[in-house]
MDTraj code that builds the backbone (N, CA, C; nanometers):
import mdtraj as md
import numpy as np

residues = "UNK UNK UNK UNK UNK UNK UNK UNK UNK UNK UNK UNK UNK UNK UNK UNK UNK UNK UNK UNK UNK UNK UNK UNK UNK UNK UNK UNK UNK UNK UNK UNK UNK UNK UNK UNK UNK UNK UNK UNK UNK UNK UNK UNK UNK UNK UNK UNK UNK UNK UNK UNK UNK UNK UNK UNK UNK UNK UNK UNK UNK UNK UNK UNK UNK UNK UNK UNK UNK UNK UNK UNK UNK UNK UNK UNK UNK UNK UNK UNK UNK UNK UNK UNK UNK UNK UNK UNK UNK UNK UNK UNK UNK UNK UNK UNK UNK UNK UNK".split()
xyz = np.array([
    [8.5420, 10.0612, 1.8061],
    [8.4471, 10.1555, 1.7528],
    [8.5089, 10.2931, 1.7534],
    [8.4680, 10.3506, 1.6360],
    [8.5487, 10.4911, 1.6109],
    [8.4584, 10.6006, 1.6275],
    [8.4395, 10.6583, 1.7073],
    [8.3441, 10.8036, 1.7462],
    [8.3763, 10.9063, 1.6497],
    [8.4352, 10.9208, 1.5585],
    [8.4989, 11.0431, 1.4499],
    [8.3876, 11.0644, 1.3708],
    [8.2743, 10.9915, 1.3488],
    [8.1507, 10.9776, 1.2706],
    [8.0416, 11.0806, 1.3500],
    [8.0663, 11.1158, 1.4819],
    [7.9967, 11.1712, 1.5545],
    [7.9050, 11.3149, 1.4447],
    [7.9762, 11.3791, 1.4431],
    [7.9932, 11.5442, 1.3893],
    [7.8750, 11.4949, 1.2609],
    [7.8704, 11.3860, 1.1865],
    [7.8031, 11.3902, 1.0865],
    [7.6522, 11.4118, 1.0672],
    [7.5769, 11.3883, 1.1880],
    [7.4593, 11.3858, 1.2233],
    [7.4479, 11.5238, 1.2294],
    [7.5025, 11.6016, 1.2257],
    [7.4570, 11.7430, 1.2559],
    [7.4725, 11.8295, 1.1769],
    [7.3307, 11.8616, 1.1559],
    [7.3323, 11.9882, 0.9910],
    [7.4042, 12.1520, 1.0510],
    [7.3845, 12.1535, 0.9951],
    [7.4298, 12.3424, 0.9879],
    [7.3359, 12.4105, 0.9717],
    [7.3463, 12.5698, 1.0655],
    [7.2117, 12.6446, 1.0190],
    [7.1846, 12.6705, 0.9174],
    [7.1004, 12.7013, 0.8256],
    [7.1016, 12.7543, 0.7159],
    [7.1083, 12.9439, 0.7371],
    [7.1834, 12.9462, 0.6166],
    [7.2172, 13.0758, 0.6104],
    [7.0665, 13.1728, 0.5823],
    [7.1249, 13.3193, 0.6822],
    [6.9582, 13.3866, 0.6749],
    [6.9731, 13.4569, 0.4789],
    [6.8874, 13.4317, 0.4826],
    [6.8534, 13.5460, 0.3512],
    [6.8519, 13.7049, 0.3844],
    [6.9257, 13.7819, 0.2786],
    [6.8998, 13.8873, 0.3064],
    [6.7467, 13.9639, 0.2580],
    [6.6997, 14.0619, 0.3776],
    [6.5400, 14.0902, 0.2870],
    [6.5839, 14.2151, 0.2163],
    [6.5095, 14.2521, 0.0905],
    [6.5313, 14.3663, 0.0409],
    [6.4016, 14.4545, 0.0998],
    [6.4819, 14.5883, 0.1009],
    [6.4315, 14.6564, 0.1901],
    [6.2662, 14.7002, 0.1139],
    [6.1572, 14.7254, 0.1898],
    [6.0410, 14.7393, 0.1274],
    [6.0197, 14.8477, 0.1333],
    [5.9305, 14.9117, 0.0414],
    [5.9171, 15.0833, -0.0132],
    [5.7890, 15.0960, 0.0639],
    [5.7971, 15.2138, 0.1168],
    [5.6581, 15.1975, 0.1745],
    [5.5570, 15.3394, 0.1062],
    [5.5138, 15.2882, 0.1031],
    [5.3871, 15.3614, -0.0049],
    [5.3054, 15.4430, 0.0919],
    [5.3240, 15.5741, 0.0302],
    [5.2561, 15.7182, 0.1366],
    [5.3264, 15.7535, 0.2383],
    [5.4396, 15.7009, 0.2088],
    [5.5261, 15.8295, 0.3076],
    [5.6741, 15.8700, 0.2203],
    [5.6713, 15.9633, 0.2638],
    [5.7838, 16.0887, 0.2357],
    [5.7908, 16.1049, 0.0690],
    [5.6379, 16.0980, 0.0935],
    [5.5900, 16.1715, -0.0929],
    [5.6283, 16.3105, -0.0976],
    [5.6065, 16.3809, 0.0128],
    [5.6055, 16.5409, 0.0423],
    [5.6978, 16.5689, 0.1150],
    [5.7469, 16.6910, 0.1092],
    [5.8002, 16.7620, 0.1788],
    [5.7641, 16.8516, 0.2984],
    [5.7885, 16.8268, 0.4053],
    [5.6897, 16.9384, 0.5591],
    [5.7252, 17.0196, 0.5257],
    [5.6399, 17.0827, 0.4915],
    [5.6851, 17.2784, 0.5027],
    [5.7638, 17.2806, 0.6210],
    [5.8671, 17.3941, 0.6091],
    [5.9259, 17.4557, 0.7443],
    [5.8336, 17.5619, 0.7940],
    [5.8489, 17.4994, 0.9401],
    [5.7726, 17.6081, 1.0484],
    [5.8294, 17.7594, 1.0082],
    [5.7420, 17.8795, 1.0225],
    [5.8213, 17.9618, 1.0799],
    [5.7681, 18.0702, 1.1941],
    [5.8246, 18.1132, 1.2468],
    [5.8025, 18.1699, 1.3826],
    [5.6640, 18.2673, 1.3540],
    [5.5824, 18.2846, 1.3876],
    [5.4907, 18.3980, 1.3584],
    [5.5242, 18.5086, 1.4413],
    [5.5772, 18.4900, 1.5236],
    [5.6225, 18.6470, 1.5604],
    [5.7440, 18.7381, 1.4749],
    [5.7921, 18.6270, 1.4218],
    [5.9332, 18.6496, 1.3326],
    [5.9416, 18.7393, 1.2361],
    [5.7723, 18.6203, 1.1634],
    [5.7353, 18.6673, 1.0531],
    [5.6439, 18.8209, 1.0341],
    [5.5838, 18.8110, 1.1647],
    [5.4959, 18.9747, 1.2319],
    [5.6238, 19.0841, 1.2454],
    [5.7273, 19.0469, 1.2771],
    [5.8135, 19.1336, 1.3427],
    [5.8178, 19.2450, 1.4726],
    [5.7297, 19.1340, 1.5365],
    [5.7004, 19.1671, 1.6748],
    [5.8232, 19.1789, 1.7631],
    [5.8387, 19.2760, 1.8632],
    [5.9654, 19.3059, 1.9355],
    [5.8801, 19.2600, 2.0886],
    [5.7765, 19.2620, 2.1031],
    [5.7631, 19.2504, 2.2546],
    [5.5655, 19.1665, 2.2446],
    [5.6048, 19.0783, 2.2991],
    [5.4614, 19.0170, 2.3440],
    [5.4180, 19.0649, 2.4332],
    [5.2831, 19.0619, 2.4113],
    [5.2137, 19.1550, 2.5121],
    [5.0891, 19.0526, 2.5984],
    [5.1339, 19.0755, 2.7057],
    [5.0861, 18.9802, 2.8357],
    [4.9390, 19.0197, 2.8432],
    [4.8650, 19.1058, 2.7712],
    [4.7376, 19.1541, 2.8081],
    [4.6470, 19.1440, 2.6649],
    [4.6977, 19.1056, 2.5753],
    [4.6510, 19.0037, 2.4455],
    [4.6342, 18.8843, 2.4674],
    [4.5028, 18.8402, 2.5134],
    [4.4951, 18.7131, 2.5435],
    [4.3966, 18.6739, 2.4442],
    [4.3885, 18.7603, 2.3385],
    [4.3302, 18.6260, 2.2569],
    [4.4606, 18.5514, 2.1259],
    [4.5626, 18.6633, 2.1342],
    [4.6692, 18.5569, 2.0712],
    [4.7485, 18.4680, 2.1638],
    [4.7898, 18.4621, 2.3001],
    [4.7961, 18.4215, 2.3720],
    [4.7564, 18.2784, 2.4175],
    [4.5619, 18.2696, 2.4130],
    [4.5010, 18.1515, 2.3878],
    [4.5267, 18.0378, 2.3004],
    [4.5871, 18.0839, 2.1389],
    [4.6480, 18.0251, 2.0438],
    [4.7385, 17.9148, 2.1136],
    [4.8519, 17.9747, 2.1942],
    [4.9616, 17.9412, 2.2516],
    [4.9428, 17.8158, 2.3698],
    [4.7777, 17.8053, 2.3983],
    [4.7542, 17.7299, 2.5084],
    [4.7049, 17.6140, 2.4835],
    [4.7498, 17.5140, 2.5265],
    [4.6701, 17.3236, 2.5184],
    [4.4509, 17.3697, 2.5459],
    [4.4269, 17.2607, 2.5626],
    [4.2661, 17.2774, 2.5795],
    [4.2780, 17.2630, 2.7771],
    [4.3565, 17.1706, 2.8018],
    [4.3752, 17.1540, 2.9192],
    [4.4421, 17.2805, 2.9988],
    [4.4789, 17.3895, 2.9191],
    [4.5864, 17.5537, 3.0137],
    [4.7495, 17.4748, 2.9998],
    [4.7506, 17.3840, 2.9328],
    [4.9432, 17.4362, 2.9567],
    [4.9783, 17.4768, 2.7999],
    [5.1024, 17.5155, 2.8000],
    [5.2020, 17.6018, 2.7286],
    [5.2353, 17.5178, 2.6084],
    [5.1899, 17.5311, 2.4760],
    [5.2270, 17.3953, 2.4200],
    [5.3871, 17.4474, 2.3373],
    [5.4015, 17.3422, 2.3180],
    [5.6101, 17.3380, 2.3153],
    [5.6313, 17.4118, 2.1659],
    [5.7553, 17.4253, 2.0911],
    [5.8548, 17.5030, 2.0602],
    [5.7469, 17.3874, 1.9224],
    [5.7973, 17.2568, 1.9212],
    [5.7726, 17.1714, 1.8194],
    [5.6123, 17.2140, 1.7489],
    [5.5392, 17.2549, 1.8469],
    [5.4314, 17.2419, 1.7775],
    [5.3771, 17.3741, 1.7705],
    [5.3615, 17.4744, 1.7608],
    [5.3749, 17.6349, 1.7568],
    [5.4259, 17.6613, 1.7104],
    [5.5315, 17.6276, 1.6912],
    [5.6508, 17.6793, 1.5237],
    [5.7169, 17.8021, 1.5760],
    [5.7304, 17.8361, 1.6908],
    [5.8345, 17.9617, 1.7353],
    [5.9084, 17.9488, 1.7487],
    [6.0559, 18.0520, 1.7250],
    [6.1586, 18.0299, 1.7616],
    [6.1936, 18.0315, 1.9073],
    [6.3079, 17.9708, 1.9876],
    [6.3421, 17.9929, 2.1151],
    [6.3098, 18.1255, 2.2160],
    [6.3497, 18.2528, 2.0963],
    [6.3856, 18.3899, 2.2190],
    [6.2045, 18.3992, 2.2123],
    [6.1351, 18.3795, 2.0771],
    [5.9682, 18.4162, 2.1114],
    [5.9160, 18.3500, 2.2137],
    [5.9398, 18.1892, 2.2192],
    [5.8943, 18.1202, 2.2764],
    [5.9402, 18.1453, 2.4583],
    [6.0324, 18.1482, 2.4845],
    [6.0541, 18.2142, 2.5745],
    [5.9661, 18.3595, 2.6515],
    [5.9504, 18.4352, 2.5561],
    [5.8911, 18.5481, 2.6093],
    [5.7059, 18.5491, 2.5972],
    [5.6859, 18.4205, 2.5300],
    [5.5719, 18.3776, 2.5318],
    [5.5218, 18.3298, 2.6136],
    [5.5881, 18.2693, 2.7126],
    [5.6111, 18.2117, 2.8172],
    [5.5848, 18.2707, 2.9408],
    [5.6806, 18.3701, 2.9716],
    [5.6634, 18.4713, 3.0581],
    [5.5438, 18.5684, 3.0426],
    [5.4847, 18.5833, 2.9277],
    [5.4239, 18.6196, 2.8951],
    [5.2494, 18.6076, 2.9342],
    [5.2609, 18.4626, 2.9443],
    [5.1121, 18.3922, 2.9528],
    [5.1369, 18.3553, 3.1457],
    [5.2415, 18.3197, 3.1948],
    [5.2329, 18.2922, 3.3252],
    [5.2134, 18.4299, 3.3970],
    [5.2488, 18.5906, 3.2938],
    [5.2328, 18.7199, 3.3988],
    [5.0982, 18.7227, 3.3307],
    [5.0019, 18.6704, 3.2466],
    [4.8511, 18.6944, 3.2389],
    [4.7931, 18.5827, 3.3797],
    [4.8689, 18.4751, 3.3424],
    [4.7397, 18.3962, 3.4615],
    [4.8169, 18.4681, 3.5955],
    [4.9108, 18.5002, 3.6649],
    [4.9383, 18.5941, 3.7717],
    [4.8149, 18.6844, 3.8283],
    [4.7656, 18.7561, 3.6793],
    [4.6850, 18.8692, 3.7359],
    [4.5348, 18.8512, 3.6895],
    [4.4928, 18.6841, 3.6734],
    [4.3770, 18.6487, 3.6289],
    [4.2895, 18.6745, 3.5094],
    [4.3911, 18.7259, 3.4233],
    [4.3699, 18.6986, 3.3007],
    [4.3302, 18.5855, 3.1908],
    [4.4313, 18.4895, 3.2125],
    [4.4401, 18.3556, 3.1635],
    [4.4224, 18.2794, 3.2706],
    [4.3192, 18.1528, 3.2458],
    [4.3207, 18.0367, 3.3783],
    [4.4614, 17.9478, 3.3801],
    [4.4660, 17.9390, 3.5200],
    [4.5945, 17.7912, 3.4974],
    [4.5892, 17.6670, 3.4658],
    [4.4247, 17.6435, 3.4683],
    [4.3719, 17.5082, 3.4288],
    [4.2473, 17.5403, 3.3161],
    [4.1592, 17.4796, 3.2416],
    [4.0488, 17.4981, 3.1796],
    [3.9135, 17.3749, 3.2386],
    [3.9706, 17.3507, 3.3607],
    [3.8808, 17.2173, 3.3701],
    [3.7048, 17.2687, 3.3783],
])
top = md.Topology()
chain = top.add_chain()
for i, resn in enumerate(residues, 1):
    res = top.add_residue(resn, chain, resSeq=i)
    for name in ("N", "CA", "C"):
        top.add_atom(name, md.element.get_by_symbol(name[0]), res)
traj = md.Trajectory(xyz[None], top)
């Protein structure tokens, strides 16, 4: 008896199909506007720690600092925005929490 017949019983995977890629409908119809800094655009040289109602803008509902991404400021504003709102809640201006 000759075992060389073995191999024949056994199929092969079938090859995958490639998928074509699918379009997806309602997105990147538009273009995001670019952010731009509103202090940039004000041409503000110095934030002022005792303006707390633009200040408030700058704050979550919960009192924290919301980020660079979603405020649309540049770094050096955002920065001094920063310092800005922690020397208001310092002197009880701004709360550190809103609970």
């Amino acid at each position: 008896m000759e075992n060389n017949n073995v191999n024949e019983n056994v199929t092969a995977a079938p090859a995958r199909e490639q998928r074509e890629p699918r379009e997806r409908d309602g997105f990147n119809k538009r273009k995001p506007r670019k952010k731009v800094c509103q202090f940039c655009a004000d041409k503000v040289d110095f934030i002022d720690y005792k303006d707390v109602a633009k200040l408030r803008r700058f704050i979550s509902e919960r009192g924290k600092i919301l980020p660079r991404r979603i405020t649309a400021t540049c770094a050096m504003h955002q920065r001094e925005l920063t310092e800005a709102i922690k020397r208001a809640r310092q002197i009880a201006i701004l709360p550190y929490t809103n609970d």
